[in-house]
N, C-alpha and C positions, 0 to 999 in steps of 0.2 A: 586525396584524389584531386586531381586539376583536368579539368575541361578546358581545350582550346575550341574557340569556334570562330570561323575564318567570317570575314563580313561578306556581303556579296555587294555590286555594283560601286565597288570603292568605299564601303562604309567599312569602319576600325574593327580588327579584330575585340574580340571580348575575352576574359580570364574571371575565371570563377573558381575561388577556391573552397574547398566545402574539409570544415576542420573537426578533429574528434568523434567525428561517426565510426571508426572500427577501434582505436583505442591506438591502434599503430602508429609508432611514431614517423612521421611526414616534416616535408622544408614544410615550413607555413610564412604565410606572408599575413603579417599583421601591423595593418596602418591605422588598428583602433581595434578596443576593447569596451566590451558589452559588460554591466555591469551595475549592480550586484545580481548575481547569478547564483539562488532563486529569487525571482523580485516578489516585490508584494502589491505598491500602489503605482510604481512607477521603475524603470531603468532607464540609463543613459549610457551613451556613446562617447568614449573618449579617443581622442585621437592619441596615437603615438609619436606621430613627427610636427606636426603642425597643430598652433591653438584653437586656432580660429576654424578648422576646416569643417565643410558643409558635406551633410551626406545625403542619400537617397535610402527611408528606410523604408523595408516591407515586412510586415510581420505573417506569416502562412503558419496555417495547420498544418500538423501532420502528414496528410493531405497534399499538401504543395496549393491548398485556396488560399488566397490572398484576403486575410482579414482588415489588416488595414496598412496605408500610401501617407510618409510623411516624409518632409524634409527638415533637416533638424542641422544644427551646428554644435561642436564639439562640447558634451557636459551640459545639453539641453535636457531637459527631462520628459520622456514619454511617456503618458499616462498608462497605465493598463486596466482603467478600470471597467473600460468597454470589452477585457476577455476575461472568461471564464480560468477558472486553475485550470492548468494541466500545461502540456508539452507543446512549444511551438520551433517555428524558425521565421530565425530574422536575419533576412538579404539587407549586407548594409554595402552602398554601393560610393566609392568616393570621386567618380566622372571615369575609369580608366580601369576599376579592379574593384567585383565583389567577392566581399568574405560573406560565408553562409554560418552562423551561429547557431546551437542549441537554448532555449531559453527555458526556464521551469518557472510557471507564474504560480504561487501560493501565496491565495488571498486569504486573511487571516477570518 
């Protein structure tokens, strides 16, 4: 599924790509991988084209609440031990294009 949303007053359109939610096969645009997927004390963001790249991460419930606002660089590690098990999503945003991820957190 892709959403275009046009900017208003000259501000840059946005692109949201949201992967794996119906199971169908889709182009996907991936400039980094979430991982390991289920995490337990922590996952990271790896980039696919660049080493060094910096992201905007948001982690939301099910819900679409925004449990937590970080910015991280390629193969940083985010804790998780501020969420509960169960099912989230994580907007990882690279300045131009975000990917919308599934994440399973099973704290042992």
């Amino acid at each position: 599924v892709r959403l275009l949303v046009n900017g208003q007053c000259g501000a840059h359109d946005t692109s949201i790509t949201l992967r794996d939610f119906t199971g169908l096969k889709t182009d996907k645009i991936e400039f980094c991988k979430l991982y390991p997927n289920p995490a337990n004390k922590a996952f990271c963001i790896k980039s696919t084209d660049e080493p060094n790249a910096e992201y905007e991460v948001q982690v939301l419930d099910m819900t679409g609440r925004r449990l937590m606002r970080i910015s991280v660089v390629s193969n940083e590690l985010i804790s998780t031990q501020a969420l509960s098990s169960g099912q989230y999503l994580v907007s990882i945003r690279n300045g131009q294009q975000t990917l919308v991820e599934k994440l399973v957190i099973s704290h042992d």
